[in-house]
TIDRENTI-325699 format. One record per residue (C-alpha): residue in three letters; x, y, z; chain. Coordinates in Angstrom, 1 decimal. Each point is the difference from the previous one (the first is absolute). Example, Ala and Ser with C-alpha at 12.3 -4.5 7.8 and 13.67 -1.06 7.14 Angstrom:
<nodes>
NODE   code     east    north       up   unit
NODE    ALA     12.3     -4.5      7.8      A
NODE    SER      1.4      3.4     -0.7      A
</nodes>
This chain:
<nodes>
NODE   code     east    north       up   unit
NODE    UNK    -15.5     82.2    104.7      A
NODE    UNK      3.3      1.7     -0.9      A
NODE    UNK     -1.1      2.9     -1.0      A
NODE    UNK      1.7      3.6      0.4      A
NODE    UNK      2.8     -2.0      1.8      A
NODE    UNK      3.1     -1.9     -0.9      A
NODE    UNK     -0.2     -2.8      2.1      A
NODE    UNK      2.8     -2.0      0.8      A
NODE    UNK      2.3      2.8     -2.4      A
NODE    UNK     -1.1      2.5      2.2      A
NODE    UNK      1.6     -2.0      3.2      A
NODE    UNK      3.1     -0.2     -2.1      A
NODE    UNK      0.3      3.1     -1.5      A
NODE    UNK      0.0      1.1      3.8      A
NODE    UNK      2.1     -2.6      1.3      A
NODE    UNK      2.9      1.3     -2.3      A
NODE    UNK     -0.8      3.8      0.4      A
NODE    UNK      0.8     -0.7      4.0      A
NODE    UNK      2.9     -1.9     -1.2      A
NODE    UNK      1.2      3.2     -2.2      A
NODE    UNK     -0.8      2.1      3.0      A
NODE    UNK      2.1     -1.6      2.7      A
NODE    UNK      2.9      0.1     -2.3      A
NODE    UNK     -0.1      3.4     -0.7      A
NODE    UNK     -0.6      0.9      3.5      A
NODE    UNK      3.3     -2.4      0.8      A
NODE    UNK      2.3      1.3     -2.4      A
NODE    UNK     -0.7      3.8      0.7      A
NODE    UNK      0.8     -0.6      3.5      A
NODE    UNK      3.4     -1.9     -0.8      A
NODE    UNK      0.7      2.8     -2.4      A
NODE    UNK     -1.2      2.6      2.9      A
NODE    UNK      2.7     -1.8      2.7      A
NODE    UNK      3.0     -0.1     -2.8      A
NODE    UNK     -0.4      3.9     -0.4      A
NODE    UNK      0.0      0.9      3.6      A
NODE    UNK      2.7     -2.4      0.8      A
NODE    UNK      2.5      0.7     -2.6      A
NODE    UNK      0.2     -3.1     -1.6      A
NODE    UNK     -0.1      0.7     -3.1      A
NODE    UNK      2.6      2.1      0.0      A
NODE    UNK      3.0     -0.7     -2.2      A
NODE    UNK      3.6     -1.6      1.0      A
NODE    UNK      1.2      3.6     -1.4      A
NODE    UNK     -1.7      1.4      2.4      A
NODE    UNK      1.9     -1.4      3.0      A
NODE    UNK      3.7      1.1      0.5      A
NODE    UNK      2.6     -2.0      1.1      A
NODE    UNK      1.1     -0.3      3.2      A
NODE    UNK      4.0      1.3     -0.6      A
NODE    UNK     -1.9      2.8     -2.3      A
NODE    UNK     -1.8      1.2      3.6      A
NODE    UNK      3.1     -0.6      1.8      A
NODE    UNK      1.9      2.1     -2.4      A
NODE    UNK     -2.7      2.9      0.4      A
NODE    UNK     -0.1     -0.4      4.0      A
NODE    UNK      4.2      0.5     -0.9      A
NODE    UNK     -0.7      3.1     -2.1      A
NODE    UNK     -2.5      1.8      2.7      A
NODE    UNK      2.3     -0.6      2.9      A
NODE    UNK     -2.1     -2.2      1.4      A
NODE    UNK      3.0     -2.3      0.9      A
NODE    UNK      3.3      0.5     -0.1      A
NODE    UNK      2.9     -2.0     -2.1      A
NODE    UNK      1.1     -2.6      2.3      A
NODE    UNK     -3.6     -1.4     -0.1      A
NODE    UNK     -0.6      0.7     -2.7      A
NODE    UNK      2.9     -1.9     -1.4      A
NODE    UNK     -1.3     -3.1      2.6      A
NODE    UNK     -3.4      0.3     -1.4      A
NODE    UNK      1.2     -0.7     -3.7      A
NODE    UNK      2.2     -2.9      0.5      A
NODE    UNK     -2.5     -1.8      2.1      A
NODE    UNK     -2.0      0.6     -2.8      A
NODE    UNK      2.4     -0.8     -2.3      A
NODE    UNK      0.7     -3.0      1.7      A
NODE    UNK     -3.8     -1.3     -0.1      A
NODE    UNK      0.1      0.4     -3.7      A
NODE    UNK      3.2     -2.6     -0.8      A
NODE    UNK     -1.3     -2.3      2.6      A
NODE    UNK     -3.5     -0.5     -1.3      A
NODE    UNK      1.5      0.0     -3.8      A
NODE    UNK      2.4     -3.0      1.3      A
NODE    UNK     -3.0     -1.6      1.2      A
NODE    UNK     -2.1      0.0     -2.7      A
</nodes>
């Protein structure tokens, strides 16, 4: 009655191969939206934000006076979320 076919190993077998197949198909898209999104990307990666304030500085993209406001406000943010932690 069975014969050439697996039966009810044959419905499993194909079961977990659809199984396999969804996953596979899942976890190259996540892996396909983390590449084009950057999110994988290191904290190295990222400067901080006085290190682009200090480059803006250096280009003469703003001049000292807010330059100097700039840093202690972000100075400023630095103690006060230290003192609140």
């Amino acid at each position: 009655m069975w014969e050439g076919t697996w039966g009810w190993g044959h419905m499993i077998v194909g079961g977990l191969m659809m199984i396999v197949f969804w996953v596979v198909v899942i976890a190259l898209a996540v892996l396909l939206v983390r590449a084009l999104s950057g999110a994988g990307q290191s904290r190295a990666d990222h400067r901080s934000a006085l290190a682009i304030l200090e480059e803006r500085f250096a280009r003469g993209e703003i001049d000292r006076e807010e330059f100097e406001e700039r840093r202690r406000l972000l100075l400023e943010g630095r103690t006060d979320r230290s003192v609140r932690q």
